[in-house]
C-alpha positions as CSV (number, residue, x, y, z in Angstrom):
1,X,76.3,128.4,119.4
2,X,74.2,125.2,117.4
3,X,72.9,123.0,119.6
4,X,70.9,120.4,118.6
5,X,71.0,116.5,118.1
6,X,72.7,115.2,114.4
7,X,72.1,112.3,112.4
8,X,74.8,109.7,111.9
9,X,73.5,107.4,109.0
10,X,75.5,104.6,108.2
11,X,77.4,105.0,111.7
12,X,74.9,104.4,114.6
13,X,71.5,104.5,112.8
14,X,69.3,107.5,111.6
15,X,69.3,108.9,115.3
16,X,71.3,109.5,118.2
17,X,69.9,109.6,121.5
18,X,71.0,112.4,123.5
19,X,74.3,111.7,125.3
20,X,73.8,108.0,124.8
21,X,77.3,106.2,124.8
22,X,78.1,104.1,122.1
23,X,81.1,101.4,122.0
24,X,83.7,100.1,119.3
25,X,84.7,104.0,118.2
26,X,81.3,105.0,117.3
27,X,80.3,108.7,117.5
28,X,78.1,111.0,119.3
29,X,77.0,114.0,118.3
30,X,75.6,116.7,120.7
31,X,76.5,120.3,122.0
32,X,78.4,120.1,124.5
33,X,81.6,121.9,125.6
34,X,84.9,121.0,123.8
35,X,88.2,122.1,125.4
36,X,90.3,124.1,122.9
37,X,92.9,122.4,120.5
38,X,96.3,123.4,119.4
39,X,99.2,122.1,118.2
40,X,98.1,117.9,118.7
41,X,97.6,118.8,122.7
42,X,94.4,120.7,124.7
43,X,96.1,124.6,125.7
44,X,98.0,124.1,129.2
45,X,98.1,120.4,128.6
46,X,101.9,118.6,128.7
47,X,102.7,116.7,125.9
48,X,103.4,112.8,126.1
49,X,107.0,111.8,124.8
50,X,107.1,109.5,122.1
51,X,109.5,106.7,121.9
52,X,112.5,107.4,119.3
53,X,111.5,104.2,117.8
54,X,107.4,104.8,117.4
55,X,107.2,102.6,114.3
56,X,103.9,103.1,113.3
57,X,103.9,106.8,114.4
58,X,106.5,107.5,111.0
59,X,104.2,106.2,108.9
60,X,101.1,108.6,109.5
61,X,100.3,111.8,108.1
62,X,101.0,115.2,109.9
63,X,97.2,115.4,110.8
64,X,96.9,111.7,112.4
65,X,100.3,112.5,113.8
66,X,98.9,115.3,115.3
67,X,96.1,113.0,116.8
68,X,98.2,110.4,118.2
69,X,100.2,113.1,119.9
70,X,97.0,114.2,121.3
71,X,95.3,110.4,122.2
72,X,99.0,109.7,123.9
73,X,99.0,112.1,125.7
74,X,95.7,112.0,127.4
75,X,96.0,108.1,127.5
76,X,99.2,108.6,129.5
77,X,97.9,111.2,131.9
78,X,94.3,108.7,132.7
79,X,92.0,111.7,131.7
80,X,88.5,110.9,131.2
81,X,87.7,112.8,127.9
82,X,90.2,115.2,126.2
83,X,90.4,116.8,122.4
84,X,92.1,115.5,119.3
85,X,92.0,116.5,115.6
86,X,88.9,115.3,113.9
87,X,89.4,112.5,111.9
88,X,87.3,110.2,110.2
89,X,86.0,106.9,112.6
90,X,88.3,104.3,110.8
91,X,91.5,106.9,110.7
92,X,91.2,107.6,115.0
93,X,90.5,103.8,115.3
94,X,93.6,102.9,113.8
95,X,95.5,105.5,114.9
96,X,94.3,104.6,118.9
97,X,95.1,101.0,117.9
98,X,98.4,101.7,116.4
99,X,99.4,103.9,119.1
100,X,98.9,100.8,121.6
101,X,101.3,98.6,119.6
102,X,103.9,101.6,119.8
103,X,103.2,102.0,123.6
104,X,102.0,98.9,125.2
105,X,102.9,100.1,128.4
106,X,99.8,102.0,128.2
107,X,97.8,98.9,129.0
108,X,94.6,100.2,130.7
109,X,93.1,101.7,127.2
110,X,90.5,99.4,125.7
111,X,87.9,101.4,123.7
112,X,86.6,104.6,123.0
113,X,83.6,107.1,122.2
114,X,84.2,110.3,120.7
115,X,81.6,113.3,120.5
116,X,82.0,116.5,118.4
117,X,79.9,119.8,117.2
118,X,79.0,119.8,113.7
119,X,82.0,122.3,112.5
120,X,84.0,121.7,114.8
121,X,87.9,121.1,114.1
122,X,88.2,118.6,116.6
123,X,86.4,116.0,118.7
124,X,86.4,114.9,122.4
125,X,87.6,111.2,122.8
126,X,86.2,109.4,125.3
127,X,88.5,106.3,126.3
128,X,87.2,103.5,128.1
129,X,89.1,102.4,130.4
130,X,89.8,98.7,132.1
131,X,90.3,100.1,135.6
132,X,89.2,103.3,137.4
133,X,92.1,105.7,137.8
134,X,93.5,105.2,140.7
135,X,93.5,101.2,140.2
136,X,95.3,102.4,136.7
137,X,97.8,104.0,138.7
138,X,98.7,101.0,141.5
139,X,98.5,98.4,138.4
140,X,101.2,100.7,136.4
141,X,103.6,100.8,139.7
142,X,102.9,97.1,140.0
143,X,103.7,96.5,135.9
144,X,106.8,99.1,136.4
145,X,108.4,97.0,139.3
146,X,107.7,93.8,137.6
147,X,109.6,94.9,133.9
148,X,112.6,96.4,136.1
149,X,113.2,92.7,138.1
150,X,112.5,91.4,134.9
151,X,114.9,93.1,132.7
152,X,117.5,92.8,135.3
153,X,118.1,89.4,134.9
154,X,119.3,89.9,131.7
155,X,121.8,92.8,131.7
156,X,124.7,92.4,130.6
157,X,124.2,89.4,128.3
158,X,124.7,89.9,124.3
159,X,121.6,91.5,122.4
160,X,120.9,87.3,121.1
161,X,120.6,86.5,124.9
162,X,118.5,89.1,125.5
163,X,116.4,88.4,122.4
164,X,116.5,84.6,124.0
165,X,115.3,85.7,127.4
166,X,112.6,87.3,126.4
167,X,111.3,84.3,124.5
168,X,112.1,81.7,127.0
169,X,110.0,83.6,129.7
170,X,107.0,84.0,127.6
171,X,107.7,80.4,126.7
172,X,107.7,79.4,130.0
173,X,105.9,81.7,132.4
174,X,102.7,81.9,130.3
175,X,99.6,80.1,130.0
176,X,97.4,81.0,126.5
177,X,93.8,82.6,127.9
178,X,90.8,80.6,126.2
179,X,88.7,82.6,128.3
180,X,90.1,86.0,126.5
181,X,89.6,87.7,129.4
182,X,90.4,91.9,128.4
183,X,93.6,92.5,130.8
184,X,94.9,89.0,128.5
185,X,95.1,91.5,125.5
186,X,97.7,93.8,127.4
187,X,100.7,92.8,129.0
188,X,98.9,92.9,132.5
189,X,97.7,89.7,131.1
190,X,100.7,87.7,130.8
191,X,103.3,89.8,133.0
192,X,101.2,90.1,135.7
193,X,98.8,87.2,135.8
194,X,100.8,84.8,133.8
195,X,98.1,84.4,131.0
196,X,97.4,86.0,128.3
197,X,96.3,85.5,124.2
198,X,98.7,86.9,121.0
199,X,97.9,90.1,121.4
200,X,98.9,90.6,125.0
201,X,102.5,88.5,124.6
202,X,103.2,90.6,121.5
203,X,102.8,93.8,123.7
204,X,104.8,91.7,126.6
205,X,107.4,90.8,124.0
206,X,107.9,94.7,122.8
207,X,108.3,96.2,126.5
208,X,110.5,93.7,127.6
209,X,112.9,94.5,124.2
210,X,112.0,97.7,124.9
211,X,113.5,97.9,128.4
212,X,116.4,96.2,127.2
213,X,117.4,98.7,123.8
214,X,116.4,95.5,121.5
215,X,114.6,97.3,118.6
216,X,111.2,95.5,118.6
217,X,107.7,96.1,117.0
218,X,104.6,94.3,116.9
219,X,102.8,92.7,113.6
220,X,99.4,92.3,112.8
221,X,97.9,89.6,110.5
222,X,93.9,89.9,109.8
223,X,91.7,86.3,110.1
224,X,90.2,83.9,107.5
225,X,87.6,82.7,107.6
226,X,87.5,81.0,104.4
227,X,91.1,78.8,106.4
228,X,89.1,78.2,109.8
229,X,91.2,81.4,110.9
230,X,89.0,83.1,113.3
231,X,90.8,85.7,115.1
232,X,93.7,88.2,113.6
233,X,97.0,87.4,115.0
234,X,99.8,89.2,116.3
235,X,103.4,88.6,116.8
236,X,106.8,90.6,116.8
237,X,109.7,91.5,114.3
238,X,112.9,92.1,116.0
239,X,115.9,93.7,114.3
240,X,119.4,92.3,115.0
241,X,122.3,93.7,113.0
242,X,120.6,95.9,110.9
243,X,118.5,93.1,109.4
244,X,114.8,92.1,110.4
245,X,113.5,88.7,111.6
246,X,109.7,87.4,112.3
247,X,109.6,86.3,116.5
248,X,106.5,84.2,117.3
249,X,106.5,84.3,120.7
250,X,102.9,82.6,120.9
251,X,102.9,80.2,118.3
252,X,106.5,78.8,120.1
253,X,104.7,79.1,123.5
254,X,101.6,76.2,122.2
255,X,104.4,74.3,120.9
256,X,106.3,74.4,124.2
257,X,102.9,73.9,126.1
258,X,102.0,71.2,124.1
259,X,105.0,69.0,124.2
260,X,105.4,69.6,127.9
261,X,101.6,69.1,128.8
262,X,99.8,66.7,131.1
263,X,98.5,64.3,128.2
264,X,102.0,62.7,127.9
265,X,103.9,64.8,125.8
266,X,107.2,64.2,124.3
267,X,108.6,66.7,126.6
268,X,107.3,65.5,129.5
269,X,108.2,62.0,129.3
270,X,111.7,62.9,128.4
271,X,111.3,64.8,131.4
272,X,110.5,62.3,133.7
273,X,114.0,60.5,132.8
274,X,115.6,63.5,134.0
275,X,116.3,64.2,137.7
276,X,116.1,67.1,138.4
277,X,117.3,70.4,135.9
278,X,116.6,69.2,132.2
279,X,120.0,69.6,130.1
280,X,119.8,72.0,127.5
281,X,119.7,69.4,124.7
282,X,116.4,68.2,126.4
283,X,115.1,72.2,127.0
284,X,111.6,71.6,125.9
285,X,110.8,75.3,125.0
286,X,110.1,75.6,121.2
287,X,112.3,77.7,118.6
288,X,110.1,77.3,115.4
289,X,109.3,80.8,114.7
290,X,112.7,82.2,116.3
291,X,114.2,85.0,114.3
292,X,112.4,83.2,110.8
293,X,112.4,85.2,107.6
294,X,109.2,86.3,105.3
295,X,109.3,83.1,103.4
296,X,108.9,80.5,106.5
297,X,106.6,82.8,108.4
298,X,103.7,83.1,106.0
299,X,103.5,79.4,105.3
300,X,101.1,79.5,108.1
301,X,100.3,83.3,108.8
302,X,98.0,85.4,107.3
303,X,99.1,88.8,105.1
304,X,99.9,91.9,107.9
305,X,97.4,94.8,107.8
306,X,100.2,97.1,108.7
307,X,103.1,97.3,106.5
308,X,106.2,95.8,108.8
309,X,110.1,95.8,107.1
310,X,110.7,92.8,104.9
311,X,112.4,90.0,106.8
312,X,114.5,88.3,104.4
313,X,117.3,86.8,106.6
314,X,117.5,83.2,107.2
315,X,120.9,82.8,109.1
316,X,120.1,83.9,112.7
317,X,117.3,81.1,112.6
318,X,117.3,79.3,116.0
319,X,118.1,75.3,114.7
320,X,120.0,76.9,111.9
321,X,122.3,78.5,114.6
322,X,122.5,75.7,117.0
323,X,123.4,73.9,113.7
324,X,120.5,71.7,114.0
325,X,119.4,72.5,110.6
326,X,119.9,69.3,108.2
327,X,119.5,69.0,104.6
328,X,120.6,65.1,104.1
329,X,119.4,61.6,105.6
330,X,122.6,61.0,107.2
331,X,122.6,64.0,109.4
332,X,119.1,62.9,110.4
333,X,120.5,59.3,111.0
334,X,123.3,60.3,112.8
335,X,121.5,63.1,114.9
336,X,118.9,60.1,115.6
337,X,121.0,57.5,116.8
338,X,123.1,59.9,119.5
339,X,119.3,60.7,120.7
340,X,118.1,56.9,121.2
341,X,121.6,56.4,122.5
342,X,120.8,58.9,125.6
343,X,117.1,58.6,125.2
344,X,116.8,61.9,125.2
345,X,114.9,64.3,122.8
346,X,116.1,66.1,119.3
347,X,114.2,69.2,117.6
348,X,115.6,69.8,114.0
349,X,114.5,71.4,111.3
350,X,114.9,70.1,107.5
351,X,115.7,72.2,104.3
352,X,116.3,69.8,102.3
353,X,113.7,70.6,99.8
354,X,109.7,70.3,100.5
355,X,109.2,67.8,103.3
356,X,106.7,65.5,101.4
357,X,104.5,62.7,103.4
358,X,107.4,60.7,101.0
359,X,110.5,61.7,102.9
360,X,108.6,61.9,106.0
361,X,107.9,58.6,106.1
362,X,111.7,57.5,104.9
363,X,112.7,59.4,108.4
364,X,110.1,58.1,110.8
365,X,111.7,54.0,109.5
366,X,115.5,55.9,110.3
367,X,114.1,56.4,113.6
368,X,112.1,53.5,114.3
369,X,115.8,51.4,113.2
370,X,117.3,54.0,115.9
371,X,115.2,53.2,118.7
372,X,115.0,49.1,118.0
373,X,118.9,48.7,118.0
374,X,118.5,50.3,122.1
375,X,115.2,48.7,123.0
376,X,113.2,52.2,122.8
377,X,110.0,53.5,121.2
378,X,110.3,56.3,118.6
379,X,108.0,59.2,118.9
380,X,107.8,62.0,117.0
381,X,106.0,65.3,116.3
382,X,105.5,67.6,113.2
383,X,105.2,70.9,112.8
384,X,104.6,70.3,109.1
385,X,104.2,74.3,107.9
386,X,108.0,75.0,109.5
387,X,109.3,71.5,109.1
388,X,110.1,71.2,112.0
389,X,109.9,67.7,114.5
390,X,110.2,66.8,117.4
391,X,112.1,63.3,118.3
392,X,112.3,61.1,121.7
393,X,113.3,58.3,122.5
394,X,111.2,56.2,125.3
395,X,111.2,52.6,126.8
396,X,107.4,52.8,126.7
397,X,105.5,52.0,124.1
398,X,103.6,55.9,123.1
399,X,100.0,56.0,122.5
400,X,100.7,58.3,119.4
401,X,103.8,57.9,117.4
402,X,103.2,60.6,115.1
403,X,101.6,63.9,116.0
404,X,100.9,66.3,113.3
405,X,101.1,69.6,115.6
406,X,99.7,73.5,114.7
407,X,101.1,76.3,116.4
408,X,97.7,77.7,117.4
409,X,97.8,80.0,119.7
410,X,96.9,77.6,122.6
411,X,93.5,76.7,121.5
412,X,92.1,72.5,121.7
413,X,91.4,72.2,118.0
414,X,94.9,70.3,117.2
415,X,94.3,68.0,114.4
416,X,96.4,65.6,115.3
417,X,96.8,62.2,113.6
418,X,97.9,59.0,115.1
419,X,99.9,56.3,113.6
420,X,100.6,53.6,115.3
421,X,101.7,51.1,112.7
């Protein structure tokens, strides 16, 4: 048997210390015992089931196939250490990454460490994990019980309700974690704190579809630096009808926080008109990236990492549905004036070619003529990217009447203009 203690230049240095545990899916090398290996699971081990619809999974070789067989099924049983296939550092990364946006009910996975012989075939993964096993096992029970009263609110309902519930919860249960604490990356975060950042809602997004037969996967976008983008993103692409659409849960959730937040927001001061339930033409949850195809999405998202299928449908689009979708100056008008009539609010969106600072600014005079003929203030904000805004009415005069919004995951860096001309 070799024994001994190997170099790993370029990984963790020229040396390794002697059983010293290295983070991020760095390696260890040193002699001791590895359990043996055999068809992607330890010998006497039980194999995980994968989902029928592990996206990711199909697109991996046989080998990092093998592996993810092996990572979900130790992952799923809470072991401390067990074999996979050796692989290089950046192929079990992503395959322990992409296996967590397949199966984001396995939410107590954060990291690993791995540690191999020389020539051996396969290596020992060591997965750190967010809670010891037996919390693991009371926070799964909890998470279980939580999806199933969850879900059962909307049986029953068409596949585009269901879609719709999903959203609306996020949209209206969840509170975007600045602190980014690590249960806000899985759907602990959200489902069972109510906070959480992208990554976590995405993973919320998918079991809840999940539970309900809604096909579902998650996306990946990387960061920019170069934009002011810090952080990769995440988000969801459902499939309805055999066709594809992009579902930003989070970015709708900031909109819908924003509007209906303590600062005076459009929302809320439409809100405080209302006694009681708001009607649904003054819901203030936020549709903009609702069922969107390829060519609205990445106005203001980044390339994916991971290939995803091409969303090229623009027909189940939440305003174009609801018929709130206008590509002339007289729908605007006439949308406008039944809003300053009730004083209530009005989301649209406009296709009717690029929305220039132009046409914007022919709109905001239709609205300001709206709201003088009922002795009411015109407000509006802008999602300028999905062109989409945000109208209401109000007998107060607002501190901002134009807010220039960005879906931003929740964070305070809104560059928002006022005019107040």
């Amino acid at each position: 048997m070799l024994r001994g203690i190997f170099s790993c230049t370029g990984i963790i240095g020229s040396k390794c210390p002697l059983l010293r545990q290295w983070r991020c899916d760095r390696i260890i090398f040193y002699t001791d015992y590895i359990r043996s290996y055999r068809n992607g699971r330890p010998v006497g081990g039980r194999r995980k089931k994968l989902k029928a619809d592990s996206y990711y999974y199909k697109q991996l070789t046989k080998q990092q196939q093998a592996a993810y067989h092996a990572m979900l099924t130790g992952l799923d049983a809470i072991e401390p250490s067990f074999p996979v296939p050796r692989l290089s550092a950046q192929e079990l990364s992503d395959i322990f990454f992409l296996l967590r946006l397949d199966h984001p009910e396995i939410f107590w996975a954060a990291k690993f460490t791995y540690r191999f012989y020389q020539q051996a075939d396969s290596v020992e993964l060591i997965p750190e994990y967010l809670f010891k096993k037996k919390q693991v096992q009371q926070h799964r029970a909890a998470m279980e019980a939580r999806i199933t009263k969850l879900v059962r609110q909307a049986e029953g309902k068409s596949t585009e309700e269901m879609e719709r519930f999903v959203h609306d919860f996020i949209c209206s249960n969840v509170t975007y974690d600045k602190l980014k604490r690590p249960y806000a990356h899985e759907i602990i975060g959200p489902l069972g704190q109510g906070v959480g950042v992208c990554e976590g809602i995405a993973k919320s997004v998918k079991v809840l579809c999940d539970r309900l037969n809604l096909w579902c996967i998650i996306a990946l976008s990387g960061n920019n630096p170069e934009k002011g983008i810090k952080y990769r993103h995440t988000w969801n692409v459902i499939q309805l009808d055999g066709r594809y659409y992009h579902l930003d849960a989070t970015f709708d959730n900031s909109l819908t926080r924003k509007e209906a937040g303590a600062t005076g927001g459009i929302a809320d001061r439409a809100q405080k008109r209302v006694k009681g339930k708001p009607r649904e033409s003054e819901n203030p949850i936020r549709y903009d990236y609702f069922n969107i195809p390829d060519s609205h999405l990445f106005r203001d998202h980044e390339p994916v990492l991971f290939r995803v299928p091409e969303c090229s449908d623009s027909s189940r689009f939440w305003y174009k549905e609801q018929k709130l979708s206008f590509t002339k100056l007289d729908e605007v008008r006439s949308r406008a004036a039944q809003a300053a009539k009730k004083g209530g609010l009005l989301t649209f969106h406009w296709r009717g070619g690029y929305l220039t600072r132009e046409l914007l600014q022919e709109m905001i005079e239709i609205f300001n003529e709206e709201a003088e003929k009922r002795g009411r203030y015109a407000c509006l904000s802008l999602n300028w990217p999905q062109a989409v805004l945000c109208l209401c009415f109000s007998e107060e005069l607002p501190q901002q009447k134009l807010v220039l919004q960005e879906a931003n995951e929740g964070e305070s860096t809104e560059n928002n203009e006022a005019k107040n001309d």
